[in-house]
C-alpha positions as CSV (number, residue, x, y, z in Angstrom):
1,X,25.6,14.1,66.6
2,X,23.3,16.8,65.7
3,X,24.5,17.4,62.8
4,X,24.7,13.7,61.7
5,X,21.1,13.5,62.4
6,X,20.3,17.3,60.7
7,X,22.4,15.7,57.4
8,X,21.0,12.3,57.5
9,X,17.2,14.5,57.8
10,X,18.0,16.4,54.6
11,X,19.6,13.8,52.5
12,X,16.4,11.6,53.7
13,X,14.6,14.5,52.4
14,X,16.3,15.3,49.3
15,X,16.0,11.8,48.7
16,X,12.5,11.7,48.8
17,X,11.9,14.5,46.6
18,X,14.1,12.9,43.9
19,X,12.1,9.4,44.4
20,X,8.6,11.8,43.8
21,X,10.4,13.5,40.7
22,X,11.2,10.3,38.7
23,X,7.0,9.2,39.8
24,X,5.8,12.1,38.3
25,X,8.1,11.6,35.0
26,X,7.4,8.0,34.9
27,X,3.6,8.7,34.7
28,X,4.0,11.6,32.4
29,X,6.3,9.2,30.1
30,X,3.0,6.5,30.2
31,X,0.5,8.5,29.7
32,X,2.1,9.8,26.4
33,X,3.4,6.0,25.7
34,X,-0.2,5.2,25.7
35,X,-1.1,8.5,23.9
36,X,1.2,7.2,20.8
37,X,0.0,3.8,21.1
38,X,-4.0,4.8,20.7
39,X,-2.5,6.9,17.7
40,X,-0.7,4.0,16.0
41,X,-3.9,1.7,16.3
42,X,-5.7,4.7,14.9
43,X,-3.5,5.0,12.4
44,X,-3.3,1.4,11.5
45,X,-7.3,1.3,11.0
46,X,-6.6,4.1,8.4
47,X,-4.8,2.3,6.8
48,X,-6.8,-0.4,6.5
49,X,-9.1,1.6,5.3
50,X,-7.5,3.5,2.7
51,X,-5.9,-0.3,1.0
52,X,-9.7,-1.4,1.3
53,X,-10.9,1.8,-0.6
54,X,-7.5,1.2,-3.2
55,X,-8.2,-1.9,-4.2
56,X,-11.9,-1.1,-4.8
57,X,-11.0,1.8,-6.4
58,X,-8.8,-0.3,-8.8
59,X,-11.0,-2.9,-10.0
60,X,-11.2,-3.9,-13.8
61,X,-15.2,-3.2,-13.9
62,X,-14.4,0.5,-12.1
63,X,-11.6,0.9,-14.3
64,X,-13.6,0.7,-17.5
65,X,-16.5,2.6,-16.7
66,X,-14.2,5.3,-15.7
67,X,-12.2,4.7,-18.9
68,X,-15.9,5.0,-21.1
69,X,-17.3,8.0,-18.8
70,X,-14.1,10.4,-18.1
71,X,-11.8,9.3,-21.0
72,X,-14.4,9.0,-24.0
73,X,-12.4,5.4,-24.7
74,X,-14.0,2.8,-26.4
75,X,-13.8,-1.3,-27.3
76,X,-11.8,-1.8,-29.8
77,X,-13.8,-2.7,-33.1
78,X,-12.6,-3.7,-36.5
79,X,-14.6,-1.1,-37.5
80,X,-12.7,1.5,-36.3
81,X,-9.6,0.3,-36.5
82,X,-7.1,1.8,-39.1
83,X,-4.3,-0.5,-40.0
84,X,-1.0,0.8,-42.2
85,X,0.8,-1.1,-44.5
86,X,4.6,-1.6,-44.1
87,X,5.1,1.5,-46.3
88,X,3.3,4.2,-44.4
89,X,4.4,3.7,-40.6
90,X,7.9,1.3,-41.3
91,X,11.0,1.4,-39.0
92,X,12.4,4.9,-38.1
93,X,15.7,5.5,-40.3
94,X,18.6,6.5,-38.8
């Protein structure tokens, strides 16, 4: 009988210490669940914020005035256009 009880004692025992094991990896496992999740809402402001800044970036009024200032381009003016006749600029020859 005493060495029911003594088995019964450790496997009680062992038993408990497994059951704290898997408690302390569960929590571990949700605190870096969380961890992630606080990183992908981070993440997903970002992004936000970078599409925001794109698409202000890309606007036809931005994209001119960086066309004038960085580019040197110009409107388009009869006056300095330069048109070719048929002769001069005509379909490449095999």
């Amino acid at each position: 009988m005493t060495r029911l009880n003594i088995l019964l004692a450790l496997a009680a025992l062992g038993s408990a210490m497994y059951l704290v094991g898997v408690q302390y990896e569960s929590r571990r496992l949700f605190t870096e669940l969380e961890k992630a999740q606080r990183e992908a809402r981070r993440l997903g402001t970002e992004l936000e914020r970078l599409q925001v800044d794109k698409r202000s970036q890309a606007t036809p009024a931005r994209v001119e005035r960086v066309a004038q200032e960085k580019l040197q381009m110009r409107q388009v003016t009869p006056g300095i256009t330069t048109y070719l006749g048929l002769g001069e600029a005509g379909p490449a020859k095999p």
